[in-house]
DOZA-91601 format. One record per residue: residue in three letters; x, y, z of N, C-alpha, C in turn. Coordinates in steps of 0.001 Angstrom, whole numbers, plus 500000, padded with zeros to 6 digits. Layout:
// DOZA-91601
ALAXYZXYZXYZ ...
END
This chain:
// DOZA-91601
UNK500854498808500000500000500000500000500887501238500000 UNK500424502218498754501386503500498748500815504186499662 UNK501929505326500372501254506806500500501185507721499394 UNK500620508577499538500136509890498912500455511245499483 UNK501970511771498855502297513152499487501293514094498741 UNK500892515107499279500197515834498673500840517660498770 UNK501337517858497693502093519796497928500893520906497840 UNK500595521741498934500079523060498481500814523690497994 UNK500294523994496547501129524820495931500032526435496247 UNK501462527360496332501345528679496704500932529451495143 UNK499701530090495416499094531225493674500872531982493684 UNK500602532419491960501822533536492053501590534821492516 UNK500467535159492959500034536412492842500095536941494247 UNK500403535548495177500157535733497219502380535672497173 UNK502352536463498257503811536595499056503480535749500542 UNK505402535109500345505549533940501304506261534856502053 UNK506127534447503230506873534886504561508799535378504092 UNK509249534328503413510546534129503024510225535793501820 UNK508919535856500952509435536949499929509242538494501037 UNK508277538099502091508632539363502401509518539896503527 UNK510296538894503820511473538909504409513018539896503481 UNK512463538611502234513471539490501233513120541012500913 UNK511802541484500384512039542860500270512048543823501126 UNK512092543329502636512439544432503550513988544297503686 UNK514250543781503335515917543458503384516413544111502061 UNK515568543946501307515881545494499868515657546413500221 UNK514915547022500742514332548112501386515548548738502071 UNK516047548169502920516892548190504078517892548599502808 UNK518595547837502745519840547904501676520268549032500760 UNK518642549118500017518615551028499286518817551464500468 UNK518321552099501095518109552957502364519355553543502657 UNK520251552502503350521788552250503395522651552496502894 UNK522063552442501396523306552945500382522800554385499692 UNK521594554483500326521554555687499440520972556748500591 UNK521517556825502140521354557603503243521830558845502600 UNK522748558712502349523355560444501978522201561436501127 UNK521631560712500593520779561449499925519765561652500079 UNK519067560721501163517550560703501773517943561419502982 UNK519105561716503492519671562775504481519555564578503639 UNK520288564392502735520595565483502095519599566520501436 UNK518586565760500709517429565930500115516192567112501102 UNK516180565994502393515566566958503099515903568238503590 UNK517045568132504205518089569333504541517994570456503540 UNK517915570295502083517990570860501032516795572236501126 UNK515789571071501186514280571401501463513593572436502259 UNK514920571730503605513955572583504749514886574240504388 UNK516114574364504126516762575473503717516066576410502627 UNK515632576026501547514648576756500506513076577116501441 UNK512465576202501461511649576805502618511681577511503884 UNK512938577963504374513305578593505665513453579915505092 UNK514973580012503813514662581415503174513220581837502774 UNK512397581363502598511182581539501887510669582259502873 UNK511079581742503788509962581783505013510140583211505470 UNK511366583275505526512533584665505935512024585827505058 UNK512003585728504152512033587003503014510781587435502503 UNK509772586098502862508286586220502709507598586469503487 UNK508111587018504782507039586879506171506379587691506055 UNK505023587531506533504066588034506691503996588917508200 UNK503170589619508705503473590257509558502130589676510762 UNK502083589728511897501402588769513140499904589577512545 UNK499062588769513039497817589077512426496831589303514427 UNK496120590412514531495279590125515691493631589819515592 UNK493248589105515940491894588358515662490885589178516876 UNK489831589861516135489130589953517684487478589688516937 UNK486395589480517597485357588930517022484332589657518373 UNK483010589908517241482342589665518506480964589205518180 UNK479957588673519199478631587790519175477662588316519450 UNK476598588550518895475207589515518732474018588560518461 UNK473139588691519175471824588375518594470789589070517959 UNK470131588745516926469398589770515804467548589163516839 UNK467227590219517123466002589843517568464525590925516679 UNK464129590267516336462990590801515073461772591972516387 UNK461469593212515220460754594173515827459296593502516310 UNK458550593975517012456910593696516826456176594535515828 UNK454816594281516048454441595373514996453169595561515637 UNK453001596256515623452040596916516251450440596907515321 UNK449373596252515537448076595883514463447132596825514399 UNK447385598122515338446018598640515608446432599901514319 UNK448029599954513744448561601115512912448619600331511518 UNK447756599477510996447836598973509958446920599995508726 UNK445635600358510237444597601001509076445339602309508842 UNK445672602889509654446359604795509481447405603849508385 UNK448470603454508059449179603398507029448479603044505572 UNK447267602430506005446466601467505064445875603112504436 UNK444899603650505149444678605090504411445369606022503612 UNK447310605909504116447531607021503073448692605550501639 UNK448171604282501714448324603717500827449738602674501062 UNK449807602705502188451657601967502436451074601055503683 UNK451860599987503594451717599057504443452466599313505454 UNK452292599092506908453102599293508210454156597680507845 UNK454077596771507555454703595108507991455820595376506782 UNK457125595354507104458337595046506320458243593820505770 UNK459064593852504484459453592702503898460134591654504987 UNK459967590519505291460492589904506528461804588632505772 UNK461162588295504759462186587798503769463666588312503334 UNK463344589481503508464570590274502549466227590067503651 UNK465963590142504811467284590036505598467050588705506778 UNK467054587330506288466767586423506571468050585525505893 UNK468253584424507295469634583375506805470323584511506156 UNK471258583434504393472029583812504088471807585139503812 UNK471182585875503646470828587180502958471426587854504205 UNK471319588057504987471768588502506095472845588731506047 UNK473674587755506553475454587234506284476108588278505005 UNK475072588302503677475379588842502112475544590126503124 UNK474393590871503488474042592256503445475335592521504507 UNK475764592415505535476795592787506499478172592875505780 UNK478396592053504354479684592257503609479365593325502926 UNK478033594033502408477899594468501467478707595446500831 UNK478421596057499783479355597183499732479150598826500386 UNK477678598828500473477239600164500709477376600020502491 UNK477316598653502947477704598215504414478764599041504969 UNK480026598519504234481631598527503999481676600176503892 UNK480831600102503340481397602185502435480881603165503776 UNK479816602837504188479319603463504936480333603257506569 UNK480667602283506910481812602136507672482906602864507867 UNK483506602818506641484950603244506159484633604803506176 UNK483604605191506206483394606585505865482721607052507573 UNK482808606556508337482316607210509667483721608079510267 UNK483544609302511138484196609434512106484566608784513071 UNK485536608092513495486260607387514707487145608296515650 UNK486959607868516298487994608146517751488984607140517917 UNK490423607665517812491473606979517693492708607626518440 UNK493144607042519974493803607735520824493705608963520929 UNK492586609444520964491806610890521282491337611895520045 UNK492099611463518695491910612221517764490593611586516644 UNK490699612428516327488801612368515630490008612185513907 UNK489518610818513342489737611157511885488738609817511331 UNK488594610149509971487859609498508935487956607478509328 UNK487288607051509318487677605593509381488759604938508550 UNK488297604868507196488942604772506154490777605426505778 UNK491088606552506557491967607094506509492848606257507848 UNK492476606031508840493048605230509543493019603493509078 UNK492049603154508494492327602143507585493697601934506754 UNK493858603018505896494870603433505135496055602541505798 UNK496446604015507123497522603562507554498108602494508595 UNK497198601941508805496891600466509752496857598892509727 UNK496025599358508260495744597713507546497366597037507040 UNK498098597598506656498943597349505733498994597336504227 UNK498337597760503657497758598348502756498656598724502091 UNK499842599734502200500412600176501912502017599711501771 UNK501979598622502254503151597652502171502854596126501629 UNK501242596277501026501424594792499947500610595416499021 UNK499456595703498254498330596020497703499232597460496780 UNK499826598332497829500162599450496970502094599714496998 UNK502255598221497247503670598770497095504480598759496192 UNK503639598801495160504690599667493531503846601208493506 UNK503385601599494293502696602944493661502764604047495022 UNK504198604501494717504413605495495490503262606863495786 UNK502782606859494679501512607933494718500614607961495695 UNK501000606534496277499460606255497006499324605959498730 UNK501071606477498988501188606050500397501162607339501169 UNK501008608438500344500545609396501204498794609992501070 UNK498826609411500893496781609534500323495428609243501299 UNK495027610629501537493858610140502533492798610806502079 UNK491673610494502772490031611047502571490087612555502812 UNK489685613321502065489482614793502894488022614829503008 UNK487401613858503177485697614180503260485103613086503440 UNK484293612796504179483812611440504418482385611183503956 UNK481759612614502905480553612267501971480980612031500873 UNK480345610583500786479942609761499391479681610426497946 UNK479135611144498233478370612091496713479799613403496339 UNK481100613381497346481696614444497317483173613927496702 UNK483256612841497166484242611613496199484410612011494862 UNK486020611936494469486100612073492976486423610759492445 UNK486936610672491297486323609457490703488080608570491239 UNK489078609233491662490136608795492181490238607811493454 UNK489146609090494108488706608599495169487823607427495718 UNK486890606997494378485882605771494532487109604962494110 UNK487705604912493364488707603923493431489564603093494732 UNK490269604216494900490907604096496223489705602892497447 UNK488491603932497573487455603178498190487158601843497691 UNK487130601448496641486552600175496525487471599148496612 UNK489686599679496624490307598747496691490136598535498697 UNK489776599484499507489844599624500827488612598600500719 UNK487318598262500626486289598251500553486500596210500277 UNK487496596113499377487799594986498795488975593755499729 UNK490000595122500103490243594310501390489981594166502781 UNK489104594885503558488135595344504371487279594086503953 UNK486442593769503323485656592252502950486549591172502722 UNK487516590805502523488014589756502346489000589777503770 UNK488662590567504897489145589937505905488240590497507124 UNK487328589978506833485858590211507563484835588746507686 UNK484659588649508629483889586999508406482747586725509246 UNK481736586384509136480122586462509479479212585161509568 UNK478903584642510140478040583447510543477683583191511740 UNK476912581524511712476208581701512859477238580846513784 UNK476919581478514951477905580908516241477608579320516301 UNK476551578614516012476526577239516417475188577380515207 UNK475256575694514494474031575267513838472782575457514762 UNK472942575296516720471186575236516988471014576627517614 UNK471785577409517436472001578916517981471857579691516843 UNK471156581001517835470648581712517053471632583405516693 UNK473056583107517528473640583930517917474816584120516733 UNK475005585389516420475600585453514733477001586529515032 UNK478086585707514640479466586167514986480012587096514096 UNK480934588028513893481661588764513076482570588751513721 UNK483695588607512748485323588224513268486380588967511859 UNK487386589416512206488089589715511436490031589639512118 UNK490270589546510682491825589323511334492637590858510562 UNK493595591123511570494276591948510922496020592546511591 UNK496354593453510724497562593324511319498125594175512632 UNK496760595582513011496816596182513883495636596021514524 UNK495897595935516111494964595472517433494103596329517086 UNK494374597617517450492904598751517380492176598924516055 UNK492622598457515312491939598586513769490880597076513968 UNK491630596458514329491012594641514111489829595009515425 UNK489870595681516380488768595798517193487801597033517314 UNK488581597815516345487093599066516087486777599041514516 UNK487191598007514086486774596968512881484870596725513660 UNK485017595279513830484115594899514333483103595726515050 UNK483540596415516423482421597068517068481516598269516072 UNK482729598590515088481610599861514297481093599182513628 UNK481320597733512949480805597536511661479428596664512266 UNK479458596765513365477878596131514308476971596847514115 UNK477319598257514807476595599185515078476135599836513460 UNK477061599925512953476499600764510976475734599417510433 UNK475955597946510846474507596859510212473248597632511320 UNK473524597374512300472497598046512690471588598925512475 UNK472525599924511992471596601354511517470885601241510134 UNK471434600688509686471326600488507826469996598931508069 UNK470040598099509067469096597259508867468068597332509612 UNK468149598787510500466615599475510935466274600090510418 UNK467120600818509217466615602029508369465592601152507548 UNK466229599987506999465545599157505955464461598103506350 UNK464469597963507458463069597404508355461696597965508418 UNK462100599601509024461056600329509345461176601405508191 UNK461477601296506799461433601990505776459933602775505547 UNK458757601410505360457537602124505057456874602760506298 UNK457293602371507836456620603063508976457317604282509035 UNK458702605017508600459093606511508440458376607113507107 UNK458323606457505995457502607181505426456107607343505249 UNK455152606765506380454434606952506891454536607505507450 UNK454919607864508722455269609272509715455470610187509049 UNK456546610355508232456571611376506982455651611923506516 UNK454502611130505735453458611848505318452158612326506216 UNK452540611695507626451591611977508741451975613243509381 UNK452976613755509536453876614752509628453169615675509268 UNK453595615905507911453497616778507107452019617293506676 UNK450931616359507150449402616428506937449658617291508099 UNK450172616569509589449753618005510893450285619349510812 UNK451509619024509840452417620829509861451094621820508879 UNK450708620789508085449861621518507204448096622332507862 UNK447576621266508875447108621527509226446909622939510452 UNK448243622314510863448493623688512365448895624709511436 UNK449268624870509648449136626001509138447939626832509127 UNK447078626027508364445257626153508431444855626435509160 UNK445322625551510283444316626007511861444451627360511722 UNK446023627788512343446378629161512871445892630102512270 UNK445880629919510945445491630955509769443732631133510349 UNK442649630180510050441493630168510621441730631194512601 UNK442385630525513313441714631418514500442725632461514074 UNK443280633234513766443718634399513818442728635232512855 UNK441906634795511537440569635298511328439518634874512627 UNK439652634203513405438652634106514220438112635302515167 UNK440038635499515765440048636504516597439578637837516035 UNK439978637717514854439286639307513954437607639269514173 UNK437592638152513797436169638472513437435446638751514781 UNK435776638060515657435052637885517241435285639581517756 UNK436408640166517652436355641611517826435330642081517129 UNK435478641766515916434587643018515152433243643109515581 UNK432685641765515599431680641235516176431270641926517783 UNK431563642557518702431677642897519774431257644397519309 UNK432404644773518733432151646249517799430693646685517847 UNK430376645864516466429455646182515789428404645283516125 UNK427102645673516645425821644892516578425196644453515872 UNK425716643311514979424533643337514078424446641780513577 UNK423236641281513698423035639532512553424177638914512171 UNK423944639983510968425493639043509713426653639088510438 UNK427061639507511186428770639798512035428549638506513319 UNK427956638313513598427594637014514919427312635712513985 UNK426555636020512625426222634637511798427769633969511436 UNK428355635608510901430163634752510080430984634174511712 UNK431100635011512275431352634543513762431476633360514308 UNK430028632854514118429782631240514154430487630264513334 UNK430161630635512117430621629905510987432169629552511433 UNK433113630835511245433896630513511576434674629680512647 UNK433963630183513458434239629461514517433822627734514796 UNK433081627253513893432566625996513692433595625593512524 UNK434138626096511900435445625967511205437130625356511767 UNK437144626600511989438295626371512952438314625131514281 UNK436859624894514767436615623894515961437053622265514927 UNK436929622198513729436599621058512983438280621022512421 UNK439076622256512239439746621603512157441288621713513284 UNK440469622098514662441485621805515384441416620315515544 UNK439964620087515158439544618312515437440658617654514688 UNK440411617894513450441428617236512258443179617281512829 UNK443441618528513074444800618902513517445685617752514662 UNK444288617414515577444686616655516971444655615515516540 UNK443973614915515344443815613190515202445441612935513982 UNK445486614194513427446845614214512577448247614144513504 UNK448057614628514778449241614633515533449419613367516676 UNK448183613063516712447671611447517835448400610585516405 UNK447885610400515609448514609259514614450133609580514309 UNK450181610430514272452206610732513997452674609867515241 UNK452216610701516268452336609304517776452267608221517948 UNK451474607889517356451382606076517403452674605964516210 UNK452883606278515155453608605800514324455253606196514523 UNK455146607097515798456702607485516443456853605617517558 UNK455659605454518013455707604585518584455797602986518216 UNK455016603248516906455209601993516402456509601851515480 UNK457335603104515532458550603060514771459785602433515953 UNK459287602712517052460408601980518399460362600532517959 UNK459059599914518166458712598944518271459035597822517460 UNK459236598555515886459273597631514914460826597672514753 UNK461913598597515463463398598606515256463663596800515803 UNK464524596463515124465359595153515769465978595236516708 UNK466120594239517073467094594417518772468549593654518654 UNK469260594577518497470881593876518212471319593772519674 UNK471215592277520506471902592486521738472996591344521549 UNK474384592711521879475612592070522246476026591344523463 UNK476429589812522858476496588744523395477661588469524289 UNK478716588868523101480513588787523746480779590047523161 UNK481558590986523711482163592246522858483638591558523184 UNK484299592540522062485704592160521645486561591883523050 UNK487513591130523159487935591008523948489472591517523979 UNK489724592227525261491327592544525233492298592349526938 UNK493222591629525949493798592579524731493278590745523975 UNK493611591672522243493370590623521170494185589562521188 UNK493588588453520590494442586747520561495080586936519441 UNK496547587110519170497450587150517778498116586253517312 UNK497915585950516088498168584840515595499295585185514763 UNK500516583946514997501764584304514069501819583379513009 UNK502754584213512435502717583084510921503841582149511475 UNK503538580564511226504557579535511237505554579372510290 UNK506369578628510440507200578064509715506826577066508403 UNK505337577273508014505200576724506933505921576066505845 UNK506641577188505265507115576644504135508381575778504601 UNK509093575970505490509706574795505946510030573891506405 UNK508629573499507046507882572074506565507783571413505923 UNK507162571974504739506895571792503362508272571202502302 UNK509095572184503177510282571849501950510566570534503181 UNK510727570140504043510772568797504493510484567693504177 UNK509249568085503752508551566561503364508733566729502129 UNK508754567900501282508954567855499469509839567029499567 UNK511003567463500748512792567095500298512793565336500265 UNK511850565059501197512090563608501619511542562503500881 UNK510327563313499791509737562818499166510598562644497734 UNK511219563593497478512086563637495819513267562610496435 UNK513918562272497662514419561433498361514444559804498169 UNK513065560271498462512594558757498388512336558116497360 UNK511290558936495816511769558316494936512941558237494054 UNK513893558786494157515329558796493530515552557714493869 UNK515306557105495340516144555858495643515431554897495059 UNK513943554872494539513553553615494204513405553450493125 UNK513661554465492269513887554319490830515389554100490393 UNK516439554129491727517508554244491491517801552818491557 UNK517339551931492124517307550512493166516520549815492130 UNK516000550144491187515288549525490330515693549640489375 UNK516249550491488626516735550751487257518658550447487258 UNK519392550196488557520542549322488907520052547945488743 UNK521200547428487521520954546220487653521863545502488742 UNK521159544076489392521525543379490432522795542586489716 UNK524158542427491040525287542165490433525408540524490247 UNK526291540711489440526275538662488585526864537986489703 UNK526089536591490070526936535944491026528031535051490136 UNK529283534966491019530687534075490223530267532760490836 UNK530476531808489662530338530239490354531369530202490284 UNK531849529320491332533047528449491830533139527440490761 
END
């Protein structure tokens, strides 16, 4: 009776313990012979990225931010009909500065312009926003530093309509980097609390950044809230100025006539008397319901403003952030990487040496 050896034979496509023994032992071997250069390579690397780093630096940046909640006006129902009479609705568009639209409108440009163009207080001296922008941002040492023309250049006026056409320029490159280092969202997905943060290269700029540019959304997104309840007041206004014209005009014929009337005894002088005087009573009536409704609509103009309440104000002093050593990093791992394949294209494209038989 035979036995029966039986061989597992191994697929070509699986590695035996013995093959991967051998190519870590290749591995090893390049490595070994080609240290000098997987040494060198990096070294190389981190030196090009260190000058880089040196000659390119950027200058420390200070971060200050702060957290606001947008809380929506009421509206008041009993001032629907007085707006409804002279043809304008009291209820704002409620759509128009909602989510992203919101976030849009705080970058905007007329946002930005209107900012850049306020009076500030800056270590006691009163100057243009924008003009301290100028010399603060850095502006003038990346953006304009081929154009000598432009590093002595400031606002002499901080109205919009008074700008020459040099000058909207200037503004819209301020305007351009002023938004691209300005940043707006919401503090948390289940929060309702909405952040503005900006980075920059001077503390007091990076923090009267933010606090003004709160306060000018503010103004600009109550102006545009309660748009149709001022021009309602407006035309409610202007019905009572008109009226207390009329009135006055009526009793100062009143008073005439009521003398004359005293004067003279007679019918017709006591009949106009009356008249008038039933005149003038009708429209002091008119006069008082024209100045009661301006009231409600002074009141319902409180009411319907938004409520911007600040959550966190800027904090100081500011958190400053430095620039790292980036690029020579970078040239580290570039170096180690052009390193590494040199050696394995080098280890591969060497042919393996002839063994001598005995």
């Amino acid at each position: 009776m035979s036995t029966t050896t039986t061989t597992q034979q191994i697929p070509d496509d699986e590695l035996t313990p013995n093959d991967v023994i051998e190519k870590v032992l290749v591995v090893k071997t390049a490595i070994f012979r080609n240290w000098k250069i997987i040494l060198l390579f990096p070294i190389i690397g981190f030196g090009i990225g260190y000058a880089m780093d040196t000659y390119m630096k950027t200058a420390n940046k200070y971060e200050a931010n702060v957290v606001f909640n947008l809380g929506g006006g009421s509206q008041s129902s009993g001032l629907g009909d007085v707006a409804g009479l002279l043809g304008l609705g009291s209820q704002p568009d409620a759509n128009i500065f909602t989510g992203e639209n919101f976030f849009y409108f705080v970058k905007s440009r007329p946002v930005l312009e209107r900012n850049l163009m306020k009076e500030v207080t800056v270590n006691g001296n009163k100057m243009i926003f924008a003009n301290f922008f100028i010399d603060s941002s850095g502006i003038k040492t990346t953006e304009w530093k081929e154009r000598p023309d432009m590093q002595n250049f400031h606002f002499q006026s901080n109205d919009l309509k008074k700008l020459d056409k040099n000058s909207r320029i200037v503004l819209n490159e301020i305007v351009k980097k002023a938004g691209g280092s300005t940043e707006i969202g919401s503090l948390d997905r289940k929060s309702s609390f909405i952040s503005i943060s900006t980075s920059m290269e001077n503390e007091n700029l990076a923090g009267l950044w933010v606090t003004t540019l709160l306060k000018t959304v503010e103004e600009m997104y109550t102006e545009n809230q309660t748009q149709k309840t001022r021009k309602t007041l407006r035309l409610l206004q202007h019905r009572a100025d008109s009226l207390a014209l009329v009135l006055g005009i009526a009793e100062h014929k009143l008073a005439k006539q009521l003398d004359y009337s005293q004067q003279i005894i007679m019918p017709e002088a006591k009949i106009s008397a009356n008249s008038m005087e039933r005149k003038s009573a009708f429209l002091q009536q008119l006069y008082y319901e024209a100045m009661a409704q301006a009231e409600k609509m002074r009141i319902s103009l409180v009411r319907e403003a938004p409520l911007f309440t600040e959550i966190e104000g800027v904090k100081v002093p500011l958190d400053m952030k430095s620039e790292d050593k980036r690029r020579a990093k970078i040239g580290v791992l570039a170096g180690l990487l052009i390193a590494l394949i040199f050696t394995y294209f080098r280890t591969v494209l060497t042919p393996a040496p002839k063994s001598v038989k005995a």
